[in-house]
C-alpha positions as CSV (number, residue, x, y, z in Angstrom):
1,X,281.8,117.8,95.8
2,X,283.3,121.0,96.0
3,X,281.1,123.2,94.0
4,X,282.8,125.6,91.5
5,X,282.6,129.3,92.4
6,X,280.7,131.2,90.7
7,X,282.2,134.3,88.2
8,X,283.1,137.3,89.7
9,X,281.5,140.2,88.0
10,X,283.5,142.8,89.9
11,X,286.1,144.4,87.5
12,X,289.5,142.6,88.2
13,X,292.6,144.7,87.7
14,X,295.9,142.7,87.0
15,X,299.4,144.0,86.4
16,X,299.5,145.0,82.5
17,X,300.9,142.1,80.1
18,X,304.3,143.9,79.4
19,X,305.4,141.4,76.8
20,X,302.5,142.4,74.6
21,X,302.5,146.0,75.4
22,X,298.8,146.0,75.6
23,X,298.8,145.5,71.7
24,X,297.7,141.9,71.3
25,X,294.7,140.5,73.5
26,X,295.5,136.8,75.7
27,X,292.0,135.1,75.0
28,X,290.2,131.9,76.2
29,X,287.9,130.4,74.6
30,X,285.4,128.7,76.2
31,X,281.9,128.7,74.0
32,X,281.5,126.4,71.9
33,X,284.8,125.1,71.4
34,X,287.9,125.8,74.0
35,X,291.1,127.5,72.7
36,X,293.9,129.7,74.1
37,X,295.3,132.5,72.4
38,X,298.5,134.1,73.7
39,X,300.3,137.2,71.9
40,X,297.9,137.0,69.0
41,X,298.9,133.0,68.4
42,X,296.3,129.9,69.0
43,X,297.8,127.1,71.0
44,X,298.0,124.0,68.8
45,X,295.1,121.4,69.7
46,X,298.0,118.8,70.2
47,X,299.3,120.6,72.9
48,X,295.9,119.4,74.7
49,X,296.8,115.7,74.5
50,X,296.9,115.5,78.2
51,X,292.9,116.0,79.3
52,X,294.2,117.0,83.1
53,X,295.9,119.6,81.7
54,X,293.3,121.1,79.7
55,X,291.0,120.6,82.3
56,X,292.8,121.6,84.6
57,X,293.6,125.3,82.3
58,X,289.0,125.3,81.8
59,X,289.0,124.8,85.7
60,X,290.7,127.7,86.3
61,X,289.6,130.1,84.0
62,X,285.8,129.8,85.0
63,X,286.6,130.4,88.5
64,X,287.1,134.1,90.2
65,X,289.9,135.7,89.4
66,X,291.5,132.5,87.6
67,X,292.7,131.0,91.0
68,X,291.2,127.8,92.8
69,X,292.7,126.4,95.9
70,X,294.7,122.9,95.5
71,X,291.8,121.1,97.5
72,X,289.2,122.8,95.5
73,X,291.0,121.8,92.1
74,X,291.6,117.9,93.8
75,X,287.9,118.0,94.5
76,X,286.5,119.0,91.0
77,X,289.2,117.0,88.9
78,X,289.6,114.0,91.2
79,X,286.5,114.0,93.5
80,X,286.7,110.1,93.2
81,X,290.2,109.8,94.5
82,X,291.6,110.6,97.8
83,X,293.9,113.6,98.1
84,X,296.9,111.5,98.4
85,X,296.5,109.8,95.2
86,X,295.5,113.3,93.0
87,X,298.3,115.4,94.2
88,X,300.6,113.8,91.8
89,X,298.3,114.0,88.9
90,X,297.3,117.5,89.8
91,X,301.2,118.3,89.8
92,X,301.1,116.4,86.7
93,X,298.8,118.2,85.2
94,X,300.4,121.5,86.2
95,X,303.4,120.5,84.3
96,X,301.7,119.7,81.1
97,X,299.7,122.8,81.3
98,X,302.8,125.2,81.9
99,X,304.4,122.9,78.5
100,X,301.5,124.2,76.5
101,X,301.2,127.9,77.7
102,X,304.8,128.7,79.0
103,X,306.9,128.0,82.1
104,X,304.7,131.3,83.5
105,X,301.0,130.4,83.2
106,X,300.7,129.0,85.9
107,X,301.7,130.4,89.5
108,X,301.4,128.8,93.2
109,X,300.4,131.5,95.7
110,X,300.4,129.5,98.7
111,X,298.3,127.2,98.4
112,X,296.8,128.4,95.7
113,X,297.3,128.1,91.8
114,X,296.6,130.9,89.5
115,X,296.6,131.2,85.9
116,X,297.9,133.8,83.6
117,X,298.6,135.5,86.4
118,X,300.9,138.7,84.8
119,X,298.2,138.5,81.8
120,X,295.2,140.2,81.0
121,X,293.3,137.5,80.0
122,X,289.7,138.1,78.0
123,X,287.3,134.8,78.6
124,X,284.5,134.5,76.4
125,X,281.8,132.8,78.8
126,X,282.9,135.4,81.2
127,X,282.1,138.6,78.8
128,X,279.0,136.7,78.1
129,X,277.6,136.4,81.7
130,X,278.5,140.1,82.2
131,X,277.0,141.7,79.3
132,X,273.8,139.0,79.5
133,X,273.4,140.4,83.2
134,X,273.7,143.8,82.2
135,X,271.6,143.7,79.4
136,X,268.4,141.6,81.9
137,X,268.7,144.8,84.0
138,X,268.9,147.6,82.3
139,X,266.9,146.1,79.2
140,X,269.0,147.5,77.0
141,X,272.6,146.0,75.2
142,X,270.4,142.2,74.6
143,X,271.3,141.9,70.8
144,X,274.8,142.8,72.0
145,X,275.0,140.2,74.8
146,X,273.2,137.5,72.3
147,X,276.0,138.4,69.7
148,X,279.1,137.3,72.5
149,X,277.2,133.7,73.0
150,X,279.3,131.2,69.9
151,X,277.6,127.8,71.7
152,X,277.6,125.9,74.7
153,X,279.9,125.9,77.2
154,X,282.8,123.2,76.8
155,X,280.3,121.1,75.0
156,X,283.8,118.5,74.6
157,X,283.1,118.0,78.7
158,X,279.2,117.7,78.9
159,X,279.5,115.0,80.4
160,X,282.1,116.4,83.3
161,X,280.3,117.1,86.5
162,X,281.9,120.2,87.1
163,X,280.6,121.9,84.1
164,X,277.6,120.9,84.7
165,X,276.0,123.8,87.1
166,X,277.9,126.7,84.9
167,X,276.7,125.1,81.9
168,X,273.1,125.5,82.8
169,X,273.6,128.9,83.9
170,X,275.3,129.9,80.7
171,X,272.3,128.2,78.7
172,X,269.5,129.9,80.7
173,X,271.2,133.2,80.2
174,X,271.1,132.8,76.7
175,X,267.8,131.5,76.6
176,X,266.2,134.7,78.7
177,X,268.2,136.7,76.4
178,X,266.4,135.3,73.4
179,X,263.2,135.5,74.9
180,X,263.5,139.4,75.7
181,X,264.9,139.7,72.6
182,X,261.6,138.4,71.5
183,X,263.5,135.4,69.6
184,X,260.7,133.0,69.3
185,X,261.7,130.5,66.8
186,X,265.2,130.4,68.2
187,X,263.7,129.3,71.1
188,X,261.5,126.6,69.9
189,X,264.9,126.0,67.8
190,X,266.8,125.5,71.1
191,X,264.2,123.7,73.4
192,X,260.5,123.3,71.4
193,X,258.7,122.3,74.4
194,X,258.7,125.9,75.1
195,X,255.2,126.9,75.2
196,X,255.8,130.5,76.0
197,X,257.4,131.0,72.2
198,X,254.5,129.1,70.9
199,X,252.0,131.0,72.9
200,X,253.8,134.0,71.1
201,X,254.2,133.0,67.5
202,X,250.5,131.6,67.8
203,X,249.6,135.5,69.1
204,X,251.7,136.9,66.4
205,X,250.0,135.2,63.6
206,X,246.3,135.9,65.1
207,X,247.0,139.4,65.4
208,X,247.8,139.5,61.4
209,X,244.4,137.6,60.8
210,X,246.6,134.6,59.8
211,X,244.1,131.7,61.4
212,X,245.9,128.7,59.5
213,X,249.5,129.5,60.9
214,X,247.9,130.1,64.4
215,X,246.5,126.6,64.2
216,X,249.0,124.7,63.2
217,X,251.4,126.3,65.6
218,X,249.1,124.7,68.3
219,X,248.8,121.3,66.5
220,X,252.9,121.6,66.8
221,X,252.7,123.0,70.7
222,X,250.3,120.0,71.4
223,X,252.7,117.1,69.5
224,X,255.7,118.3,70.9
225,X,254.0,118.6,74.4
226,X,252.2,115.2,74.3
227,X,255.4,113.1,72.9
228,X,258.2,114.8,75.1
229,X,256.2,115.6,78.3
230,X,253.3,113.9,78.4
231,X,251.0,116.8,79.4
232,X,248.4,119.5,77.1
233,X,248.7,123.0,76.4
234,X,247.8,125.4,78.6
235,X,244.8,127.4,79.2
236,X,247.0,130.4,77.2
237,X,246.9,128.4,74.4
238,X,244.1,126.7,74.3
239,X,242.5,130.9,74.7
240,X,244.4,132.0,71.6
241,X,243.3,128.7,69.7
242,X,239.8,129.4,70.5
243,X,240.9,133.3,69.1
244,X,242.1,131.7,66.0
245,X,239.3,129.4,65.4
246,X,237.2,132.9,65.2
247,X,239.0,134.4,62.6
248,X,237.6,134.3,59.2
249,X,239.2,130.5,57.3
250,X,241.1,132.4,53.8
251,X,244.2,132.4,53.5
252,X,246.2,136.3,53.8
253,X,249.4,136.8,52.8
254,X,250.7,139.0,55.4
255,X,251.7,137.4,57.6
256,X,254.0,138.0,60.2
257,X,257.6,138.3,59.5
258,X,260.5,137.7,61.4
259,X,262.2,140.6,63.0
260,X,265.4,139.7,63.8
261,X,267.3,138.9,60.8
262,X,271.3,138.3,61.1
263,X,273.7,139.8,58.6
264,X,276.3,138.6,56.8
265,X,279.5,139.3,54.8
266,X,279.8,137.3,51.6
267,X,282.9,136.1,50.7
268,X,284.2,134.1,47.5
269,X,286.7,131.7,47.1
270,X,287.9,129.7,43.4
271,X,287.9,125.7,42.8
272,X,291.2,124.3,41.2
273,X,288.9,124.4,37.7
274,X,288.5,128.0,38.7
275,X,284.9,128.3,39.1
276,X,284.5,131.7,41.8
277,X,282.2,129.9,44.7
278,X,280.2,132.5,47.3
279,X,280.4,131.8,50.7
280,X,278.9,133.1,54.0
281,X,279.3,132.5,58.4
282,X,276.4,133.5,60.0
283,X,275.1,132.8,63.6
284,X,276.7,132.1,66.9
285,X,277.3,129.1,68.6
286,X,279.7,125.1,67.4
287,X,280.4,125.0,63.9
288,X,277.9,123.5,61.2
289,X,278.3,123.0,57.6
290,X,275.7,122.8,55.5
291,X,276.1,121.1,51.7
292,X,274.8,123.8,48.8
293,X,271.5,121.6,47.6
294,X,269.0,122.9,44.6
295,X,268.8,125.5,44.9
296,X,270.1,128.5,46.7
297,X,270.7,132.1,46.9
298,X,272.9,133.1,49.8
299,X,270.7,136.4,49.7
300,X,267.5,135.7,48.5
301,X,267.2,132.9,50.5
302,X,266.5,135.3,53.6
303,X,263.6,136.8,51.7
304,X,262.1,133.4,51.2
305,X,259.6,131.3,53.4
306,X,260.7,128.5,52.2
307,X,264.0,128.9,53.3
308,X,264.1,131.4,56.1
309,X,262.9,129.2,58.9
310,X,265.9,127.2,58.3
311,X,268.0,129.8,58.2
312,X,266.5,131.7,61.9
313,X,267.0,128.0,63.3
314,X,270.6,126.8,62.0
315,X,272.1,130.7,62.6
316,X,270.3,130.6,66.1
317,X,272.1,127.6,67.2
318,X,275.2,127.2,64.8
319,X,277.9,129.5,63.3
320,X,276.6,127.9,59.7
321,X,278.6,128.2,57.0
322,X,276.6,127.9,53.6
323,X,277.5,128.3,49.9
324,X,276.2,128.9,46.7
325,X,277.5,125.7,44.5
326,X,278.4,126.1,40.9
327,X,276.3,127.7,38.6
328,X,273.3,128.9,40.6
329,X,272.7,132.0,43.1
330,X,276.1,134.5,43.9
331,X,278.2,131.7,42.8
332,X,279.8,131.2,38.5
333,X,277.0,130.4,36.5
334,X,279.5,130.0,33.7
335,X,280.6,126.3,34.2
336,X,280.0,122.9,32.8
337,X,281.1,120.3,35.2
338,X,277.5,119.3,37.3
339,X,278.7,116.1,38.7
340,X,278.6,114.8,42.0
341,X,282.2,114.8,41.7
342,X,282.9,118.8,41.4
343,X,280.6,119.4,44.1
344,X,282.1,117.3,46.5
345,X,285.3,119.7,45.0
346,X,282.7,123.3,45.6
347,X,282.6,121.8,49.5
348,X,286.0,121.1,50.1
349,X,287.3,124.4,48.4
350,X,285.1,126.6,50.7
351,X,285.2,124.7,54.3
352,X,289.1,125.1,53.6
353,X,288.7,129.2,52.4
354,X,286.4,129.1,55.6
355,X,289.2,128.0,57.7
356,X,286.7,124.9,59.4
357,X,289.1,122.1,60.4
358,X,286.9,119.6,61.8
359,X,282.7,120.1,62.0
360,X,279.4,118.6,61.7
361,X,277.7,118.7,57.8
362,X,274.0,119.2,56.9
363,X,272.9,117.8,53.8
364,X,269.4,118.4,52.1
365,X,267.8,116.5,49.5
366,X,271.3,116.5,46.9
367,X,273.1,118.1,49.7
368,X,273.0,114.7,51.7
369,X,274.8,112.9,48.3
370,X,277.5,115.3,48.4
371,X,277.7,115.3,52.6
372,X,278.0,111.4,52.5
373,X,280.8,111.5,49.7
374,X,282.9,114.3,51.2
375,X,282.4,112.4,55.1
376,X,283.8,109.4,53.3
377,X,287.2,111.3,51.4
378,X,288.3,113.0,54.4
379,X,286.9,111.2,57.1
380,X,289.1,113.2,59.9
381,X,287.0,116.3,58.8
382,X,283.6,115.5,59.5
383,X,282.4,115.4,62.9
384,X,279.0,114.2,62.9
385,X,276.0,114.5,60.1
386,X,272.3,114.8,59.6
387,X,271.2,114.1,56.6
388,X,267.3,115.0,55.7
389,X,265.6,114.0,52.3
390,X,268.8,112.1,50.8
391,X,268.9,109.4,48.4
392,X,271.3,106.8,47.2
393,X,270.4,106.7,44.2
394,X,269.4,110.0,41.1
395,X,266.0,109.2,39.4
396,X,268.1,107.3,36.5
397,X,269.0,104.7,39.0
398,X,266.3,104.3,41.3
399,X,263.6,104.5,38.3
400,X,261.6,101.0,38.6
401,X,259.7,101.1,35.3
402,X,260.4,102.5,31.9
403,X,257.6,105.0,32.6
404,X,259.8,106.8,35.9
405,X,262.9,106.2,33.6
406,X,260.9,108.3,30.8
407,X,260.3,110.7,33.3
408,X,263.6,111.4,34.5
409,X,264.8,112.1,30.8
410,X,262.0,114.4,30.3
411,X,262.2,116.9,33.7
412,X,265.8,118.3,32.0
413,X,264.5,118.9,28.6
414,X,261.7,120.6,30.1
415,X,263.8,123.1,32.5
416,X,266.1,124.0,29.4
417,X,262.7,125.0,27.2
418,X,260.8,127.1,29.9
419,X,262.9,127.5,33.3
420,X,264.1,131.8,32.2
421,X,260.4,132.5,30.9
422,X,258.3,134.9,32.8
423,X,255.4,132.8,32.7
424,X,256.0,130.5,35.3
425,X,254.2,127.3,34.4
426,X,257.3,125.1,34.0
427,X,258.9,126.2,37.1
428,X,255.7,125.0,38.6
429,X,256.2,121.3,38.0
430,X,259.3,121.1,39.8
431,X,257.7,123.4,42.9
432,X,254.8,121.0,43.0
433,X,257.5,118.0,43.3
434,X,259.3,119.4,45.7
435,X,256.1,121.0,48.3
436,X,252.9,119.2,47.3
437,X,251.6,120.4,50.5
438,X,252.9,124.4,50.1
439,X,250.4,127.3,49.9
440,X,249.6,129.1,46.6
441,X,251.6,132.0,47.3
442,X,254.9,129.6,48.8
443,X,254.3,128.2,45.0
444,X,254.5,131.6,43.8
445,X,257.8,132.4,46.0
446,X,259.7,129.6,45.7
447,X,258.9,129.9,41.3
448,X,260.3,133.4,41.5
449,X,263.2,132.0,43.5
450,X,263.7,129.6,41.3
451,X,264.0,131.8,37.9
452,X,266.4,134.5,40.2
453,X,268.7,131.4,41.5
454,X,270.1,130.1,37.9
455,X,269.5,129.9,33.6
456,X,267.5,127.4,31.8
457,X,270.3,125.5,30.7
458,X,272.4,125.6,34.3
459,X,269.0,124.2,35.7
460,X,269.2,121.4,33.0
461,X,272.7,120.6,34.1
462,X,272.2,120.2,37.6
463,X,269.1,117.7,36.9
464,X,271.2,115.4,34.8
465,X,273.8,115.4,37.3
466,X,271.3,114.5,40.1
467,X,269.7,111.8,37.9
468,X,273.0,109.5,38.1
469,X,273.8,109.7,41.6
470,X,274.7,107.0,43.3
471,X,276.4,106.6,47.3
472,X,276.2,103.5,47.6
473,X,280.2,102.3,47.9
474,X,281.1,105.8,49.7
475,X,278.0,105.3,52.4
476,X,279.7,102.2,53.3
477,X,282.9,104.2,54.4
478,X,281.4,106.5,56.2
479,X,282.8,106.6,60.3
480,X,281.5,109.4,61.8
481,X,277.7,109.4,63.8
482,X,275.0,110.3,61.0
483,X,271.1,110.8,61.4
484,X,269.2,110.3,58.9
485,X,265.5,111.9,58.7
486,X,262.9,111.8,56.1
487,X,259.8,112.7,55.7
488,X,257.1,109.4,55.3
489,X,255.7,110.4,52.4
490,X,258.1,112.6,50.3
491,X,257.1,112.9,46.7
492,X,260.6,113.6,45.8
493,X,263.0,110.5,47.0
494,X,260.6,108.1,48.6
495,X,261.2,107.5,52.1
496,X,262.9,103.9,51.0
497,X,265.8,106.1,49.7
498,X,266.2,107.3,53.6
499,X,265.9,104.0,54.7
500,X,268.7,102.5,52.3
501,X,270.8,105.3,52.8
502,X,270.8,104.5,56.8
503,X,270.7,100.9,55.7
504,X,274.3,101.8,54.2
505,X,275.9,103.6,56.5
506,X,277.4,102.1,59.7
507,X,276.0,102.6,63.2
508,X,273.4,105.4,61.4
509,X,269.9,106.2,63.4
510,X,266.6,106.9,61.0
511,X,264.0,109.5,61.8
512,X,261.2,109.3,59.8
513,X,258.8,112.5,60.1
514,X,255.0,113.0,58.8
515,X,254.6,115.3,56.1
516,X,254.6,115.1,51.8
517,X,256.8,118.3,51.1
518,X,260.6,117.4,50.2
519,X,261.3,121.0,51.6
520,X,259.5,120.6,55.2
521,X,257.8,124.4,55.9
522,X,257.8,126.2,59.0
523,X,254.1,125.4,59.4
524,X,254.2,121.7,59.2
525,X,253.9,119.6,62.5
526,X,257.4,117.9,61.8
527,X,259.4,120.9,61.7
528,X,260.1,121.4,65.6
529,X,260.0,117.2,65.9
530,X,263.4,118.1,63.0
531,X,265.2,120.8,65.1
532,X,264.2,118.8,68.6
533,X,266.3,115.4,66.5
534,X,269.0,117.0,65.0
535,X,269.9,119.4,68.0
536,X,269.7,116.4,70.3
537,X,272.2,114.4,67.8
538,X,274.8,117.0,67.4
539,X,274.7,117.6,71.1
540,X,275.4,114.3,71.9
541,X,277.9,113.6,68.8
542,X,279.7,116.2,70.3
């Protein structure tokens, strides 16, 4: 095979676009999702009908100077095929391509074909490469280059040979960017075998006298290492183990904090029942979607370390949208419709404000409810979904004695008479539920959260709704790939709930994962065995 050329990264000058003027930027995308943009206008996906031609449009645009040789482009389109029988499909191709981009964008020199010649055209992997080189050498621009990298190149042709080689050199680009950026936990996010960033997280939390985080970020480096590899941790790490077993056993709670926090711009959008709903993008990289569960803050959340590990690992990986739902965080508190129902109506209001046509959904705990019945209304939406501490059924309907039925009744009447109090001993019956397993001061956190995140009587609300949900008939018609994890011994919905909701849901894969806590913590064992899963699932999902 003819291997493709590698990017120039000598500056290029081409005759100036006179039919723009200059004013409008010709863009191709190529990270994370492909799309043309001529004068300030995408091409329509349907104009891509015709693989060859788009193929043949990425061909070109990754190689120098946007021109390839006719046996080069034979050779990486056709390689199977002798040249007699690809010529007409390459001309073929030509002529679909030039139907989608104008009689223009495409030029024989010779033997030769060019694209865009007479443009200036900017491509995204290209800026990428150039910045990410720049910013190796000279140590300096690496949050800059790190902000041009939306995802994995062309991950539609992962499975097209020629993509293959640029494809790895995009991704370890991006991947020594992160780690001179000091990006640990996007790392582990993207590949967790990578015993460097554990080496440096375990350092990290040694060096602030935190012995317990420095341990279990071993016990995770050794899992991860034994299951995918087959091998131990290194001397390194078995050094700074021996480092941590020397520091005094209490807890301290100052622990090392992320540096590298992403910002965001808020924006707000209003359901037909006009409830105002708070919505944020954040990260780089495919699209992901992630249901509103209980509860959220789109800002506090970042303060929280119950929630921020999440957040680092979806935003590393994912341009994540995520929303406050009805009546809690930046969202209306002033509403009374809590039903599965209206917030299946929050999701589909923002992803449309949003502007997401069609894209993978996360749903946690509630989240997954809401995720399974929106997947099965608008089935040409939803791309792919992982779905982690779900249930089928609210406590109403999956409650097996009149004791558990009891009980469901009761947690409601108890949010409304102590949720808003200072004095956070109510709170605390719903944080124990959700992370038996959390630290005192997590407890603490996640009660404070709590209080900041909605009123006594919204928090009422949302616990009757969740008592009568039930997926069962929508799981049924559910068509796109799903993964469904859960952790084995959740004390909110018991793991059968994870396995009846995969039980439901057609051609669904089920993940179980050790651990008690319904909200899995950045300490826990499970958590990189979580991102390894779901990574590996939307990758392949596509």
């Amino acid at each position: 095979m003819v291997p493709l050329p590698a990017a120039s990264h000598e500056d290029v000058e081409f005759d100036p676009p006179s039919h723009v003027g200059g004013a409008v930027a010709d863009r191709i995308v190529m990270l994370g999702t492909f799309s043309v943009e001529l004068d300030g206008r995408v091409v329509e996906h349907s104009h891509w009908r015709r693989r060859s031609a788009a193929n043949l449009v990425k061909a070109l645009a990754l190689a120098p100077d946007r021109r390839l040789h006719r046996e080069q482009l034979i050779e990486l389109l056709w390689p199977d095929l002798a040249v007699t029988e690809a010529a007409p499909r390459l001309h073929k191709a030509v002529h679909f391509a030039r139907r989608a981009l104008g009689a223009d964008a495409l030029a024989w020199v010779g033997d030769a074909l060019s694209l865009l010649p007479s443009r200036d055209v900017e491509i995204d992997v290209v800026g990428f490469e150039s910045a990410a080189r720049a910013a190796l050498q000279s140590g300096d621009g690496v949050e800059e280059a790190l902000a041009l990298f939306t995802g994995e190149l062309l991950p539609d042709d992962r499975y097209e040979s020629w993509t293959v080689a640029r494809r790895d050199s995009v991704a370890h680009l991006h991947r020594q960017l992160l780690r001179v950026g000091e990006r640990w936990l996007q790392l582990l996010a993207e590949d967790p075998t990578d015993e460097e960033a554990h080496v440096a997280l375990m350092r990290a939390h040694v060096e602030h006298g935190d012995r317990a985080a420095a341990l279990s970020q071993y016990d995770q480096l050794a899992a991860v290492l034994d299951d995918e590899l087959g091998v131990e941790p290194g001397d390194e790490a078995i050094a700074i183990r021996r480092a941590a077993l020397a520091l005094p056993p209490q807890r301290r709670t100052d622990r090392a904090q992320p540096t590298h926090l992403p910002t965001q711009e808020v924006r707000f959008c209003h359901t037909a029942d006009a409830v105002r709903l708070a919505y944020a993008v954040v990260g780089s990289g495919p699209p992901l979607v992630k249901a509103a569960n209980w509860l959220s803050h789109l800002e506090y959340d970042w303060e929280s370390t119950v929630w921020r590990h999440w957040l680092l690992a979806l935003t590393g990986d994912y341009r994540l949208l995520r929303y406050d739902e009805r009546g809690c965080g930046l969202s209306d508190w002033d509403t009374t419709s809590f039903s599965l129902e209206a917030w299946v109506d929050d999701l589909a209001t923002v992803v449309d404000a949003a502007g997401y046509d069609r894209f993978p959904l996360l749903g946690v705990s509630q989240g997954a409810a809401v995720a399974v019945e929106y997947a099965a209304r608008f089935p040409e939406r939803v791309s792919a979904m992982v779905l982690y501490g779900g249930y089928v059924h609210g406590r109403i309907g999956r409650a097996r004695n009149e004791e558990e039925l009891r009980l469901a009744h009761l947690m409601p009447e108890l949010a409304e008479l102590g949720w808003g109090r200072d004095e956070p001993t109510f709170r605390q019956v719903f944080t124990a539920r959700l992370m038996p397993e959390g630290t005192r001061e997590q407890w603490d956190e996640f009660n404070e959260l709590q209080r900041r995140t909605t009123s006594s009587a919204n928090a009422a609300r949302f616990m009757r709704g969740f008592n009568v949900i039930d997926v069962t008939e929508a799981a049924g018609r559910v068509t796109c790939p799903t993964l469904v994890v859960h952790a084995r011994g959740d004390v909110g919905p018991p793991v059968e709930e994870g396995r009846l909701l995969a039980s439901l849901i057609p051609g669904s894969r089920f993940v179980s994962l050790e651990g008690r806590n319904h909200l899995m913590l950045a300490t826990e064992p499970a958590w990189p065995r979580f991102l390894y899963e779901m990574n590996r699932f939307l990758a392949e999902a596509g």
